[in-house]
Backbone and ligand atoms as CSV (ligand in chain L), in Angstrom:
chain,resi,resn,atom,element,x,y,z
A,1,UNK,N,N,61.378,-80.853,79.663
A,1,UNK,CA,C,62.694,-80.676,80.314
A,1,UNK,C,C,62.490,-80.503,81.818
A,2,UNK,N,N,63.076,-81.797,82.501
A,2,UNK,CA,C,62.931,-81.665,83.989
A,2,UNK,C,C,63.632,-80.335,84.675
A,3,UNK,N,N,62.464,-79.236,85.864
A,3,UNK,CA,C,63.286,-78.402,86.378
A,3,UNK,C,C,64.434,-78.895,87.284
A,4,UNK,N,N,65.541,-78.070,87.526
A,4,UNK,CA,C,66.841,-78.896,88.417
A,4,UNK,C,C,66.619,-78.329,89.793
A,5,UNK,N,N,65.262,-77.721,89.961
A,5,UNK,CA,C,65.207,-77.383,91.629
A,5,UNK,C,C,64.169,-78.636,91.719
A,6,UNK,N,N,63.039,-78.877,91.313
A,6,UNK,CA,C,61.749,-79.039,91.764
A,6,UNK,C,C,61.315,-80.360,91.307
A,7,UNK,N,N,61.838,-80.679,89.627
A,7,UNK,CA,C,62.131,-82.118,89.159
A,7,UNK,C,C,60.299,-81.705,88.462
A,8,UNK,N,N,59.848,-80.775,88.324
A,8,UNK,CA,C,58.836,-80.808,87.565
A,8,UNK,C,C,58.931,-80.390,85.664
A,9,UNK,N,N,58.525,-80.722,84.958
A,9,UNK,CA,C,58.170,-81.230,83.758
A,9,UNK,C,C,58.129,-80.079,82.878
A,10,UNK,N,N,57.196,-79.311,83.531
A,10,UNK,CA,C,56.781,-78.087,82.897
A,10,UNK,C,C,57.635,-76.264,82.721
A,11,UNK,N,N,58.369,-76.606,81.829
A,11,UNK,CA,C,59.322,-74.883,81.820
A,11,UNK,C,C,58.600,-74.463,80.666
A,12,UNK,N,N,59.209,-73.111,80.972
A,12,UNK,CA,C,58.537,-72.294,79.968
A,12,UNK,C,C,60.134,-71.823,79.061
A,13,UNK,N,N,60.265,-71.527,77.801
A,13,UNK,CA,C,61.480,-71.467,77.172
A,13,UNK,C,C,61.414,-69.772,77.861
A,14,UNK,N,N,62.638,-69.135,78.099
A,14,UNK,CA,C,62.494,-67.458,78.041
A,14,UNK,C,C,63.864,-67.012,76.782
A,15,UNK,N,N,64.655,-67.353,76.513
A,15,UNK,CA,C,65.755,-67.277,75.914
A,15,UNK,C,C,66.001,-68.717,75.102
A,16,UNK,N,N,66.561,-68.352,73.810
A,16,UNK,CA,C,67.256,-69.599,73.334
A,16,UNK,C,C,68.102,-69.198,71.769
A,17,UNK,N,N,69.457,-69.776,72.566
A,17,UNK,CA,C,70.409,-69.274,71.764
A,17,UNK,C,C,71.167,-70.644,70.961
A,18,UNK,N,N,71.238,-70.366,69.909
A,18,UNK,CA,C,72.183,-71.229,69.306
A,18,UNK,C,C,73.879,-71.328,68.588
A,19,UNK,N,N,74.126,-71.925,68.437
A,19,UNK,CA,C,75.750,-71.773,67.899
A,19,UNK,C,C,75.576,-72.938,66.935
A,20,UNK,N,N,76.607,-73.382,66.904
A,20,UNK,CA,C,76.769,-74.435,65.637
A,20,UNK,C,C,76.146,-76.112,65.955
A,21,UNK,N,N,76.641,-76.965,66.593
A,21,UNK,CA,C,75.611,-77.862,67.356
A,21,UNK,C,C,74.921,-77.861,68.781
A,22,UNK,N,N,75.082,-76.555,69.573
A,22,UNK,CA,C,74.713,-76.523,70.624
A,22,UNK,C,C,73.567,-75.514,70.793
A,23,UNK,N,N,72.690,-75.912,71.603
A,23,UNK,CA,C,70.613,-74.655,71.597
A,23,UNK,C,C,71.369,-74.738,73.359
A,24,UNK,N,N,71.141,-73.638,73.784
A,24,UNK,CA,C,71.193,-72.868,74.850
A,24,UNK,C,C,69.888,-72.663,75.432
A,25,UNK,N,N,69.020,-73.067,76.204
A,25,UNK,CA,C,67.814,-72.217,76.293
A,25,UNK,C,C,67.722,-71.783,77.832
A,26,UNK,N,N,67.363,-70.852,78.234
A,26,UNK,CA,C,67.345,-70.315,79.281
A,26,UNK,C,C,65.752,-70.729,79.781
A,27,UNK,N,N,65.451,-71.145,80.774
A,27,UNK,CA,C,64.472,-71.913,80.977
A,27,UNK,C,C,63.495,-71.355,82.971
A,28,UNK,N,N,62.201,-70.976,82.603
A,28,UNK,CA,C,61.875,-70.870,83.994
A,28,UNK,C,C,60.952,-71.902,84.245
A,29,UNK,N,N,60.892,-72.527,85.137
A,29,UNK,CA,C,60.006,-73.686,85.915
A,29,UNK,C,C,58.907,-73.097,86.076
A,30,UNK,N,N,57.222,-73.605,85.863
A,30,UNK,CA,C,56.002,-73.191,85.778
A,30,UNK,C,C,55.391,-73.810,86.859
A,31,UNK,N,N,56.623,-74.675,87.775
A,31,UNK,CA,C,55.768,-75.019,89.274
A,31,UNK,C,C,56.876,-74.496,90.072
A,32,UNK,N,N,57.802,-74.447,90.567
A,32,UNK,CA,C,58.338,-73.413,91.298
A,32,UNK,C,C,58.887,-72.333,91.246
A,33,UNK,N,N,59.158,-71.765,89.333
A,33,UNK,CA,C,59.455,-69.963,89.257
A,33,UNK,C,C,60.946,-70.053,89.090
A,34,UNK,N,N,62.098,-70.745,89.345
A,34,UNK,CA,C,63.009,-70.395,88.884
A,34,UNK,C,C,63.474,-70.785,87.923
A,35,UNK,N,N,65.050,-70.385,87.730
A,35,UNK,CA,C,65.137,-70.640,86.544
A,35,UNK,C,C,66.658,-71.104,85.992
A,36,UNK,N,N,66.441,-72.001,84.990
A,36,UNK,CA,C,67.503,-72.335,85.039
A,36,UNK,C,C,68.148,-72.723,83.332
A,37,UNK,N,N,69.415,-73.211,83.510
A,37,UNK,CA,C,69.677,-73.423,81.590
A,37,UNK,C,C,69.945,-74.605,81.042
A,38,UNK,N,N,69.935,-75.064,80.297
A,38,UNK,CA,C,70.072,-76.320,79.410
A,38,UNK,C,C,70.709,-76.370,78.018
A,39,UNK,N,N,71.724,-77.273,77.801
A,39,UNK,CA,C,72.079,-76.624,76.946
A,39,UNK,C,C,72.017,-78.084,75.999
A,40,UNK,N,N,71.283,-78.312,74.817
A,40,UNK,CA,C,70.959,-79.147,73.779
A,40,UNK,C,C,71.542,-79.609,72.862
A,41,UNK,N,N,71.830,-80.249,71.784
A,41,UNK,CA,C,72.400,-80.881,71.263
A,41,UNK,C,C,71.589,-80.780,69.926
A,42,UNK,N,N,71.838,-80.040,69.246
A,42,UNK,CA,C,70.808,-79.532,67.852
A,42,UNK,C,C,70.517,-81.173,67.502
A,43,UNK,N,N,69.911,-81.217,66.459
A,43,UNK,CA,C,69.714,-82.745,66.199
A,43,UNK,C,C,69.705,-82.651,64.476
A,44,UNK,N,N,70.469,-83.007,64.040
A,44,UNK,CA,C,71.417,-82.940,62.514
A,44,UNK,C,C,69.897,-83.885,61.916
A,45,UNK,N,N,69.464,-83.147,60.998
A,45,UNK,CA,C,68.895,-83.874,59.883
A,45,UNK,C,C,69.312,-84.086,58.719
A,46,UNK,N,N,70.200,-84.964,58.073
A,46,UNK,CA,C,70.385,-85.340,56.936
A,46,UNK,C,C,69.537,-85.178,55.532
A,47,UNK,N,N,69.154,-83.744,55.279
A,47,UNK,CA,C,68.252,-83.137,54.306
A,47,UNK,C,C,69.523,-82.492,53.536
A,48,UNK,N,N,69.386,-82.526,51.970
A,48,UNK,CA,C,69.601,-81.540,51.284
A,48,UNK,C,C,68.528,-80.863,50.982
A,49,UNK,N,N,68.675,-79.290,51.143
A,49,UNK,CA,C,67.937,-78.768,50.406
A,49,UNK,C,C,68.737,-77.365,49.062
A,50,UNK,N,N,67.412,-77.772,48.435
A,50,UNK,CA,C,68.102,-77.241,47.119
A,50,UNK,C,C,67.540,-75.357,46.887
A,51,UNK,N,N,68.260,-74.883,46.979
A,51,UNK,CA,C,67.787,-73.319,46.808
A,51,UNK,C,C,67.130,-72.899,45.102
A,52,UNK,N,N,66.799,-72.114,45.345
A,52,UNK,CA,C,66.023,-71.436,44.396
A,52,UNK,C,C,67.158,-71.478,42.744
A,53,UNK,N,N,68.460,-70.929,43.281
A,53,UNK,CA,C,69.244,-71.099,41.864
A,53,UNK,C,C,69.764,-72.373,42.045
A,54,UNK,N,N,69.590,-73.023,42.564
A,54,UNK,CA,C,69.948,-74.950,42.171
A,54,UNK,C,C,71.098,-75.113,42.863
A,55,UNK,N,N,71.763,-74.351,43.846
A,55,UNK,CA,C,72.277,-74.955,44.441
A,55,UNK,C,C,72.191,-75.488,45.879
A,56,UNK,N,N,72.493,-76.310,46.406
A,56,UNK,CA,C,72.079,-77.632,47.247
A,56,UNK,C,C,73.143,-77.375,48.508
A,57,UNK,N,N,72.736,-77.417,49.651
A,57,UNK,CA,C,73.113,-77.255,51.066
A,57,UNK,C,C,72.456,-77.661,52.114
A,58,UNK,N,N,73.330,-78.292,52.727
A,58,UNK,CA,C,72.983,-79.252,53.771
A,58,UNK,C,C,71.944,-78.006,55.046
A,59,UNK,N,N,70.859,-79.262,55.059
A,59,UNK,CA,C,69.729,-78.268,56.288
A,59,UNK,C,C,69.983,-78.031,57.583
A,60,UNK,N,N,69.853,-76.785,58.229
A,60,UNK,CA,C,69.904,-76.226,59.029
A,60,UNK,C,C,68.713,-75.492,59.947
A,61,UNK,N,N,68.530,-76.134,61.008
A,61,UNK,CA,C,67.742,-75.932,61.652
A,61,UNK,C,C,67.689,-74.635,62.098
A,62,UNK,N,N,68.766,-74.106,62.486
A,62,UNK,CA,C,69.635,-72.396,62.654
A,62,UNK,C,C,68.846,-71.461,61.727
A,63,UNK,N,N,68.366,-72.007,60.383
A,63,UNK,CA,C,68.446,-71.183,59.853
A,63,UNK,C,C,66.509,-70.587,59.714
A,64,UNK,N,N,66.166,-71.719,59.604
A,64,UNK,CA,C,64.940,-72.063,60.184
A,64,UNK,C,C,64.506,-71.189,61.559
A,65,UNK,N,N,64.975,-71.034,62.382
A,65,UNK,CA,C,64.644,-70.533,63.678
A,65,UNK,C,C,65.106,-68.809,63.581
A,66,UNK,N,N,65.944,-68.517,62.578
A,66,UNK,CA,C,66.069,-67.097,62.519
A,66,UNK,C,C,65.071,-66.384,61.752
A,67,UNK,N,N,64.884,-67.476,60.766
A,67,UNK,CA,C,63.520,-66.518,59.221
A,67,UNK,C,C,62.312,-66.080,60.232
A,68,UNK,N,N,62.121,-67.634,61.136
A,68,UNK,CA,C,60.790,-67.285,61.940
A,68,UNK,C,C,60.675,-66.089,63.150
A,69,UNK,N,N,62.635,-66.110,63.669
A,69,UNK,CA,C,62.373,-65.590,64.802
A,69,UNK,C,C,62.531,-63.466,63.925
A,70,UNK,N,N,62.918,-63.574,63.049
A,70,UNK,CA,C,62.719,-61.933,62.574
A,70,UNK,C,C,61.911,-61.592,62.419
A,71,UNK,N,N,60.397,-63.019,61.376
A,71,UNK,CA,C,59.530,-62.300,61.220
A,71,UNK,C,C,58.466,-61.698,62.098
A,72,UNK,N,N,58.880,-62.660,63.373
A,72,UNK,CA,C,58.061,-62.648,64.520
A,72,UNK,C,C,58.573,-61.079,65.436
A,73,UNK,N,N,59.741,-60.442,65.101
A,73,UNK,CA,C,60.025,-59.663,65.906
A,73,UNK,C,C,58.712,-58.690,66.543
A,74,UNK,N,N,58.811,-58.254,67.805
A,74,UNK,CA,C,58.246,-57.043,68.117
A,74,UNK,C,C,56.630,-57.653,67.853
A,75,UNK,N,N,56.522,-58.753,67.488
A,75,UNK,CA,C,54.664,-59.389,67.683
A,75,UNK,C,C,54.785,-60.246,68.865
A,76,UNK,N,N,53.420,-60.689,69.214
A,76,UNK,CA,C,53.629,-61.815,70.476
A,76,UNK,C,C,53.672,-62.964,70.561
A,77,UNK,N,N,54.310,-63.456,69.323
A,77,UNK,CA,C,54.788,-64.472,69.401
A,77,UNK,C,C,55.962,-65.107,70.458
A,78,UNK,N,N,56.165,-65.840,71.441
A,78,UNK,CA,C,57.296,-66.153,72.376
A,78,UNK,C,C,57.791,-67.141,71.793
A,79,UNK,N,N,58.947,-67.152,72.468
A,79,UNK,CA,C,60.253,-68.228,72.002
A,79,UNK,C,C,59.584,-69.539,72.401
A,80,UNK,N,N,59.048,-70.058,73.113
A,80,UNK,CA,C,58.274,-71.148,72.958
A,80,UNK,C,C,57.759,-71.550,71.842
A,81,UNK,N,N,56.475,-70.492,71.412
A,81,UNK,CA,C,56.367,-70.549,69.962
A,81,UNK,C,C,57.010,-71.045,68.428
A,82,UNK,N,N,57.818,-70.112,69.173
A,82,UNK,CA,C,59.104,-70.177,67.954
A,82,UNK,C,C,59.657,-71.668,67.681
A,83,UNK,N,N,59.762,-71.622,69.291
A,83,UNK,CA,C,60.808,-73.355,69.254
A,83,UNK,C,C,59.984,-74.536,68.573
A,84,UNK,N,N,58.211,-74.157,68.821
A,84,UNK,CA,C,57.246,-75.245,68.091
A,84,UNK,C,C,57.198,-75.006,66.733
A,85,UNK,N,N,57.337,-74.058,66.184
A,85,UNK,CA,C,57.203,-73.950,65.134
A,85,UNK,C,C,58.508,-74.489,64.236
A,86,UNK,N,N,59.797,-74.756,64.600
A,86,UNK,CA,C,60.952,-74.916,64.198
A,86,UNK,C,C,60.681,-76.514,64.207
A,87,UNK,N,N,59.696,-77.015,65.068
A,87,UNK,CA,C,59.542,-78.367,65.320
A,87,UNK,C,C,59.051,-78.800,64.252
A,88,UNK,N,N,57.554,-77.991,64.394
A,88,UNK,CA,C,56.770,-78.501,63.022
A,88,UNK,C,C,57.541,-78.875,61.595
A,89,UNK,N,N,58.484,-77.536,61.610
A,89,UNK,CA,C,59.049,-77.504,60.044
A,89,UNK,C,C,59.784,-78.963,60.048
A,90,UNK,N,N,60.527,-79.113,61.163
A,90,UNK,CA,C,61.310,-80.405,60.718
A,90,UNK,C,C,60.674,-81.760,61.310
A,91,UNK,N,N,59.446,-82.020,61.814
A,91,UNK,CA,C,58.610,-83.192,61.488
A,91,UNK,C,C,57.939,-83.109,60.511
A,92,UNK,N,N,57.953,-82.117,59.934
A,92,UNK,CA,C,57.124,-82.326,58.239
A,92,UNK,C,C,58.086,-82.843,57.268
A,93,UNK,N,N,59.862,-82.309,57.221
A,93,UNK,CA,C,60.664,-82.810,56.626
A,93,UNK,C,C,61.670,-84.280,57.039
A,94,UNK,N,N,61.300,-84.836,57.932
A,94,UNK,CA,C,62.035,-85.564,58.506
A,94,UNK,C,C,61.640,-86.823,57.836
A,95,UNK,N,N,62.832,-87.818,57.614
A,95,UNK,CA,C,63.046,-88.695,57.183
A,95,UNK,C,C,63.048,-88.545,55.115
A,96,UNK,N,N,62.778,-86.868,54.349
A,96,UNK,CA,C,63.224,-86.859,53.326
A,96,UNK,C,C,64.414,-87.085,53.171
A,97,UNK,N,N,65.465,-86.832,51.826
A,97,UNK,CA,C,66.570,-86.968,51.420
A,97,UNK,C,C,66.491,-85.613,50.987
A,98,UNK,N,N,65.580,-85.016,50.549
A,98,UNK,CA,C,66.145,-83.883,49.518
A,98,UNK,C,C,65.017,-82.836,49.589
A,99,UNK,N,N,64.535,-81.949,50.112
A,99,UNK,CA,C,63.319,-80.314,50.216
A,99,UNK,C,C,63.672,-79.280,49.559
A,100,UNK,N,N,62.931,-79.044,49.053
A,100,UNK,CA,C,63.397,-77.463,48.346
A,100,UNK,C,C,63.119,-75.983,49.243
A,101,UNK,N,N,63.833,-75.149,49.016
A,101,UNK,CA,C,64.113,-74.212,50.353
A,101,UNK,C,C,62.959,-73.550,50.058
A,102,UNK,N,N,62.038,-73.720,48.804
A,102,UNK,CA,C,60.720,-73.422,48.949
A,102,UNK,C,C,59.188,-73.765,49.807
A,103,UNK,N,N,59.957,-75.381,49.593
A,103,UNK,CA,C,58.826,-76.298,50.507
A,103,UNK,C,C,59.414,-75.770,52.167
A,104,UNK,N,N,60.228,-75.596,52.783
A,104,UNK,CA,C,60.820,-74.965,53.908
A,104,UNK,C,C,59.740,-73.507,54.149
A,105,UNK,N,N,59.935,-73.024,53.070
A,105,UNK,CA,C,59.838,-71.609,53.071
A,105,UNK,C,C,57.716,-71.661,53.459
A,106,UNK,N,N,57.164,-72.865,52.564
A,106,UNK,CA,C,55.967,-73.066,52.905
A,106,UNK,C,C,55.428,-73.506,54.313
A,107,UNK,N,N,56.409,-73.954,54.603
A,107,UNK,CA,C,55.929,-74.514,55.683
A,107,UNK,C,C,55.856,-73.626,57.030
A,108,UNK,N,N,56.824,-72.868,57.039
A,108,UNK,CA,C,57.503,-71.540,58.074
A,108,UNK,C,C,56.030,-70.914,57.965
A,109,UNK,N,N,55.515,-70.844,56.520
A,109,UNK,CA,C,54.463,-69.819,56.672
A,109,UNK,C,C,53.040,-70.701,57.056
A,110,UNK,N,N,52.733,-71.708,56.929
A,110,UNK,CA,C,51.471,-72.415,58.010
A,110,UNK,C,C,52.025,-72.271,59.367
A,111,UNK,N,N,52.885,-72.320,59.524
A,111,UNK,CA,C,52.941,-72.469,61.007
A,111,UNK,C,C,52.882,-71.418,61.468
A,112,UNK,N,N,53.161,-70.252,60.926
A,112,UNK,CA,C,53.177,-68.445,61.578
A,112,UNK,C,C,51.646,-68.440,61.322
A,113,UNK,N,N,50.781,-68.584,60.187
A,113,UNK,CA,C,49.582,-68.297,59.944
A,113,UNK,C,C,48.701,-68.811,60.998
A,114,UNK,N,N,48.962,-70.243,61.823
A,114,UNK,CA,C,47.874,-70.277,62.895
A,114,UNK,C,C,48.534,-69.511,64.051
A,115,UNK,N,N,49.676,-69.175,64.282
A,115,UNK,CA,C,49.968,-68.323,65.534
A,115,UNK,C,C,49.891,-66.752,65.455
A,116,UNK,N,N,50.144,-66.439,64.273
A,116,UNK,CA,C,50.234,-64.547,64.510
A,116,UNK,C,C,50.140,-63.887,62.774
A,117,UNK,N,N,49.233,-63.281,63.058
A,117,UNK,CA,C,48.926,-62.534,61.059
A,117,UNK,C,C,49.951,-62.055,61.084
A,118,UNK,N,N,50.611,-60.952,61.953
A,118,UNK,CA,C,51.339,-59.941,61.766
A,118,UNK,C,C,53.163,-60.639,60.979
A,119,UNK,N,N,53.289,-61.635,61.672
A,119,UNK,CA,C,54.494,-62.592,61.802
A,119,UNK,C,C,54.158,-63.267,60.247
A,120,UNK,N,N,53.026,-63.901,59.992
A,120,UNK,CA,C,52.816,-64.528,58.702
A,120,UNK,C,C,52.861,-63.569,57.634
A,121,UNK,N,N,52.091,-62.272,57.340
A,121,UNK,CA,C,52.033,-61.481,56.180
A,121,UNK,C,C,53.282,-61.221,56.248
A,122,UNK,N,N,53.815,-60.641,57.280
A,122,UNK,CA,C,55.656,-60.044,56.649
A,122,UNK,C,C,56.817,-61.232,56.149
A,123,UNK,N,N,56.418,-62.466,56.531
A,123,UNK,CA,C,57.032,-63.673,56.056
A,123,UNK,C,C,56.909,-64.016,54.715
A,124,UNK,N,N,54.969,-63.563,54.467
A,124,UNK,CA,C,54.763,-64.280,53.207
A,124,UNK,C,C,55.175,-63.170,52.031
A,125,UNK,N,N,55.284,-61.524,52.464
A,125,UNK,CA,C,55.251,-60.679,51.856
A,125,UNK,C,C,56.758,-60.676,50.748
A,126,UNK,N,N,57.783,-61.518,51.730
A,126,UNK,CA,C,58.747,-61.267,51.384
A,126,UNK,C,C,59.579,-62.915,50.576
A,127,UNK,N,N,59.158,-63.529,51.314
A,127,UNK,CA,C,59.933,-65.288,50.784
A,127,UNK,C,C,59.824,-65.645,49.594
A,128,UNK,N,N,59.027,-65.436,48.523
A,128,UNK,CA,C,58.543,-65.457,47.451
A,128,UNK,C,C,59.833,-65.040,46.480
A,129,UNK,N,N,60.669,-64.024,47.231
A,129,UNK,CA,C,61.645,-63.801,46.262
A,129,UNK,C,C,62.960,-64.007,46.585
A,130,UNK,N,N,63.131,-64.893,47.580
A,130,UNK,CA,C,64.051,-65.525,48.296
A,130,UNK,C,C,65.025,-66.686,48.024
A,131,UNK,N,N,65.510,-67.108,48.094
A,131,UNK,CA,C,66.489,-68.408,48.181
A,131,UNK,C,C,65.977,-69.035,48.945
A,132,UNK,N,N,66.670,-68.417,50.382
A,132,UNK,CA,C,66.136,-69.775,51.568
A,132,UNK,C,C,65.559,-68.155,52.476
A,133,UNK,N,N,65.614,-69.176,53.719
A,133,UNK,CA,C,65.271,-67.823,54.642
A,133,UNK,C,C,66.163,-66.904,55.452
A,134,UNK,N,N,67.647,-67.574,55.258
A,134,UNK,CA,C,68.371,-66.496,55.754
A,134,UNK,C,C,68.741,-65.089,54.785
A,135,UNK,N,N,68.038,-65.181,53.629
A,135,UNK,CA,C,68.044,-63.996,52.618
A,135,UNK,C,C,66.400,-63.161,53.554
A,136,UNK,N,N,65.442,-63.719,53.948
A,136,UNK,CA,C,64.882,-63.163,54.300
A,136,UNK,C,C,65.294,-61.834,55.951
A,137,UNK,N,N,66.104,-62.532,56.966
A,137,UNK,CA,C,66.649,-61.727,57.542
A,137,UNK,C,C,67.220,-60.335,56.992
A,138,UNK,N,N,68.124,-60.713,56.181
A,138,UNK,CA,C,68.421,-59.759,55.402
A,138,UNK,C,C,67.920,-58.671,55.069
A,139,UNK,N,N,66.373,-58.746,54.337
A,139,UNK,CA,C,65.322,-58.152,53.794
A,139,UNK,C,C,64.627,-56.900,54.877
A,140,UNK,N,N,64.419,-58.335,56.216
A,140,UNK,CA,C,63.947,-57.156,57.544
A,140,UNK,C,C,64.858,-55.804,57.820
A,141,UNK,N,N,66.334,-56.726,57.966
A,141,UNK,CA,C,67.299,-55.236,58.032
A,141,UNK,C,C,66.744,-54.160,57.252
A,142,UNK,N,N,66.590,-54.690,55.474
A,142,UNK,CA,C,66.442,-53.428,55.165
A,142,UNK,C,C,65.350,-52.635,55.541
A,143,UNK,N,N,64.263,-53.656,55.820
A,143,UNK,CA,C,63.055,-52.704,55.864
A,143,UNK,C,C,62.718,-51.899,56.873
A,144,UNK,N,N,63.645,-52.557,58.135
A,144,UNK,CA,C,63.936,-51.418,59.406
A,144,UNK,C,C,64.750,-50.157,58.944
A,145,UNK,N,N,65.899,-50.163,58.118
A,145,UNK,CA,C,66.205,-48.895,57.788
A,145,UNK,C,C,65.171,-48.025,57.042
A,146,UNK,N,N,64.740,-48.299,56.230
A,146,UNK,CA,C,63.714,-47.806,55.573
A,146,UNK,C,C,62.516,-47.005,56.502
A,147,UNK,N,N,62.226,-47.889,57.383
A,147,UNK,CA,C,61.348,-47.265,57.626
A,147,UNK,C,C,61.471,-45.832,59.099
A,148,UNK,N,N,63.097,-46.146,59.522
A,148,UNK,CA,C,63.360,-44.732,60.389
A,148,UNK,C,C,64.114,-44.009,59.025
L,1,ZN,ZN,ZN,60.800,-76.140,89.556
């Protein structure tokens, strides 16, 4: 993503927010330091995927980027990270018709396992008994209450 002061190549993500088809990312330039925003155009993959009790819902990249970005909380993993890893998941699924929110759920966890243990064990600790991964968000809530 070209910077809009400097026209160089290289940003670093610092923020990135999403809504329904639009990624927000708040962006600083790694050759002149400032910073600036962009705002993206999610990119719709035509996947069903089928959940754990058999029922079938159209894929979401959204949803994908939250399982990873909870489990990652409070480790050092950065939103850069994050954003590659959201990549990986959907060049591994791209061009299927149909994934199971398990094969999703596998994949979230290679990609945390070469970047951060801490981010992978609490991912893997918990998905196993999941649907998809926005049941896993869920799970963190509780385990933050739990544990104050
Ligand atoms: Zn720049």
């Amino acid at each position: 993503m070209k910077c809009i002061y400097c026209g160089d190549d290289e940003s670093r993500v610092i923020d990135t927010r999403d809504s329904d088809r639009k990624i927000r990312r708040r962006r600083e330039c790694k050759s002149c330091g400032r910073r600036f925003t962009t705002y993206e155009t999610a990119e719709t993959l035509d996947i069903t995927v089928t959940k754990r009790d058999g029922e079938d819902e159209a894929f979401k990249e959204e949803k994908v980027r939250k399982g990873i970005r909870n489990a990652s909380k409070n480790t050092k993993v950065t939103d850069d990270e994050i954003e590659e890893m959201v990549e990986e998941v959907k060049n591994a699924i791209r061009g299927e018709k149909q994934v199971s929110a398990e094969d999703i759920g596998r994949l979230v966890l290679e990609a945390l396992k070469k970047r951060n243990e801490v981010a992978y064990i609490r991912f893997a600790s918990v998905y196993e008994s999941f649907d998809d991964v926005e049941s896993f968000q869920e799970e963190v809530e509780q385990l933050k209450k739990t544990e104050n």
